[in-house]
N, C-alpha and C positions, 0 to 999 in steps of 0.2 A: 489524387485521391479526393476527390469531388464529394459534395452533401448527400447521403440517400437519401432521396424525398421519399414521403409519404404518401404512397402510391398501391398499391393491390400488394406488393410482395412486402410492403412494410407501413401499415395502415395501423391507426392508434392502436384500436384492440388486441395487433399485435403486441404493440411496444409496451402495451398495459401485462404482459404476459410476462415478461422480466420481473416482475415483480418491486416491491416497496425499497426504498435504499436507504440506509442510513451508516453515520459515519461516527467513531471514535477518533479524536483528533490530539493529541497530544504534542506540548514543543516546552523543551527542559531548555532556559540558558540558568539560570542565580542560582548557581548549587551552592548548598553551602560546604560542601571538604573538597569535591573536583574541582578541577580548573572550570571556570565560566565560559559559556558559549555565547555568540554573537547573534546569531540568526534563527535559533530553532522556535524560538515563540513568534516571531515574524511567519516564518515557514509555516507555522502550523494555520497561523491564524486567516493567513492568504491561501493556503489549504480548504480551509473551513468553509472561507466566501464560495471558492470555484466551485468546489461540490455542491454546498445551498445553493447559491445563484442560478449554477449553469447546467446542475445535473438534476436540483430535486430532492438532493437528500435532507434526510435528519439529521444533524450534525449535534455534536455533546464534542466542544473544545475543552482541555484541561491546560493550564498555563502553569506552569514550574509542581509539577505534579508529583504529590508522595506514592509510595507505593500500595498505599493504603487507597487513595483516592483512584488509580489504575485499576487496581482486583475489583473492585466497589462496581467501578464503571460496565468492565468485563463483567462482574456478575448479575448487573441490573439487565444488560442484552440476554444472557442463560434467563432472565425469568420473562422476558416477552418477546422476545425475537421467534418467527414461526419458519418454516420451510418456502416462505414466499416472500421469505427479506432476503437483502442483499445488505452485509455489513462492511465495509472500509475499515483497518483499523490504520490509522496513520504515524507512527510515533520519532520524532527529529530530538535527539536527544544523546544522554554520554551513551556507548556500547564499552563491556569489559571483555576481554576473554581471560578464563583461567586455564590455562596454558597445560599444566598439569594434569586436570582432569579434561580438558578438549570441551569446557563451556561454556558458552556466552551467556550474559545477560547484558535487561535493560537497567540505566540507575537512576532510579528518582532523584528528585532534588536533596532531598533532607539525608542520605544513604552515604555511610563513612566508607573512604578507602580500601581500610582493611577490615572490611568486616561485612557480612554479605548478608545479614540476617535483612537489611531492607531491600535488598536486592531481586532484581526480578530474571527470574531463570527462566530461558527461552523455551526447555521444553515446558515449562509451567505453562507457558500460554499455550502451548501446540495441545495441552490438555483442555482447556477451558476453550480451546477451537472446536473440540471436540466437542464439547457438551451443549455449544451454543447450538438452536435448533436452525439456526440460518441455513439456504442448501448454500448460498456463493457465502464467503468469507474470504477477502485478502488482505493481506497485512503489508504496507508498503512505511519499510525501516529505513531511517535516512540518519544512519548511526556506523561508527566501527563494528568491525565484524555480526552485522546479521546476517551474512550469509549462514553462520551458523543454524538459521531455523529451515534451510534446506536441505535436501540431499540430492535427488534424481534429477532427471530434465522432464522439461514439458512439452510436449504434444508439440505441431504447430500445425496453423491451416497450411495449405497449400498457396504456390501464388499462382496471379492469372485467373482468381476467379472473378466472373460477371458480379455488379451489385444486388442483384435477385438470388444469382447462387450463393455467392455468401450469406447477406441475413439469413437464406433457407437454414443453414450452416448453424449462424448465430444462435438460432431460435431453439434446436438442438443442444448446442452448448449449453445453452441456460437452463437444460431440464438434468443437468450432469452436476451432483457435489462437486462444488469446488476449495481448496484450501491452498491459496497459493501465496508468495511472496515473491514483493522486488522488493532487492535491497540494493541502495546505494552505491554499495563497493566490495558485496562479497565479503570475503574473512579478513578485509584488510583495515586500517584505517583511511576516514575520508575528510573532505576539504568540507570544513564549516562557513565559507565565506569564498568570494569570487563569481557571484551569481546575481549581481546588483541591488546587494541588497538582501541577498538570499542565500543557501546554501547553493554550490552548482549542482549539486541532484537537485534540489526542489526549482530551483530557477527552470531547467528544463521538464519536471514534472509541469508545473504551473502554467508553461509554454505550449507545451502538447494541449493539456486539458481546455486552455483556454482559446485556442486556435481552433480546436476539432466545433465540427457540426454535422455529425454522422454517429452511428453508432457505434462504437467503438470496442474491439473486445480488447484486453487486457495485453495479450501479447502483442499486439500491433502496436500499441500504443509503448508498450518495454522496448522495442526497438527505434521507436522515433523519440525516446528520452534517454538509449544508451548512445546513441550516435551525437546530440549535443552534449552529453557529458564526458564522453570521450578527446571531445573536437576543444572545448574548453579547458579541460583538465589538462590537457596535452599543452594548450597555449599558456599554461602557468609552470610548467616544468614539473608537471606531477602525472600520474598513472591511475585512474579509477573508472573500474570499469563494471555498471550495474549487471547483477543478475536475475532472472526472475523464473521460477521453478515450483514445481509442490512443497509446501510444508513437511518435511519427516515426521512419519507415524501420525496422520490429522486424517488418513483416508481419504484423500484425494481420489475421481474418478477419472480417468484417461480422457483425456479433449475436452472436460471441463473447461471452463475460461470464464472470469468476473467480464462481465458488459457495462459500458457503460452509454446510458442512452439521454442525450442532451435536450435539455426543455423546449428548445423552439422545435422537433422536429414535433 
């Protein structure tokens, strides 16, 4: 899987056609009632670079983030985000499920145990995905159980296409709403450490991203970060295995897919 150059089927004015990118970046470890995590502010923050550096984005990083500081964030994108952004929202941080009623959320730092008033409910965002005017929006949760913010499968290309037929492909994609998610480990919990330094989902996240020199759509890229996470998780005696799919009830369009298109092409 070699570099697309920029050449007649994929020439800037196309690439200018994806549209503006920007990134919410989020990494919770110093909570103060959960137990402490080790890597998600690292994660985020090496997050943050690869997107700026390597992709172009706006990034807005949040380091041990209340829930107040989260919705704030999300509502600042609801008032200038247009149909011709693309927004990441990235969040490495605790995941809870309530078992009882079948719901996840995320938890801010400052957010007690038993008590959910600062808690953040996963369809809560799938609402305010909604509202945000961006056409791509994905949200990639490196937390227990986000798979909760999914339900269906997603599309996928075909393989054995030419480099001209896919961008042709790509460029299609990118005119389809998208609202999708990868999440870490599905409904289960996951390994906050084993990734040098990083979580093993973001170790292979940051891998992918920082290796690619092609355009890249989003499911291609879910497969070449579930297959090191798999291959690692397995050499530590553990099970996790990423998914990436439509967000439930965010109106997702068929064959959608987030791109991502690296600075030096």
């Amino acid at each position: 899987r070699g570099a697309l150059p920029v050449t007649a089927a994929a020439s800037k004015q196309d690439l200018a056609k994806f549209g503006r990118y920007h990134a919410l970046v989020i990494g919770n470890d110093h909570y103060k009632y959960w137990p402490q995590l080790m890597n998600a502010v690292s994660d985020a923050t090496a997050i943050a670079k690869v997107l700026k550096e390597h992709y172009g984005f706006q990034v807005t990083l949040l380091k041990d983030a209340s829930r107040a500081q989260i919705m704030k964030a999300l509502n600042q994108y609801r008032k200038v985000l247009t149909e011709k952004d693309n927004l990441l929202i990235y969040y490495a941080g605790h995941g809870h499920l309530e078992q009882g009623i079948d719901r996840g959320y995320w938890i801010p730092v400052d957010a007690e145990i038993n008590d959910n008033s600062e808690w953040i409910l996963l369809p809560g965002v799938t609402d305010m995905l909604q509202l945000i005017s961006a056409k791509h929006v994905m949200v990639v949760a490196d937390s227990c159980f986000g798979g909760k913010l999914t339900r269906s499968s997603l599309a996928q290309l075909k393989p054995g296409l030419t480099d001209d037929a896919r961008f042709d492909l790509l460029k299609t994609l990118a005119q389809k709403r998208v609202r999708t998610a990868m999440t870490s480990g599905g409904v289960k919990p996951v390994l906050d450490a084993g990734g040098s330094g990083h979580s093993v989902f973001a170790d292979a996240f940051l891998g992918v991203l920082d290796e690619n020199n092609t355009v890249l759509e989003a499911e291609r890229l879910f497969w070449a970060v579930r297959t090191r996470v798999v291959s690692t998780s397995q050499k530590m005696n553990a099970e996790q295995i990423p998914t990436y799919d439509p967000i439930h009830m965010a109106r997702h369009e068929s064959l959608g897919d987030f791109i991502f298109v690296p600075q030096a092409l």
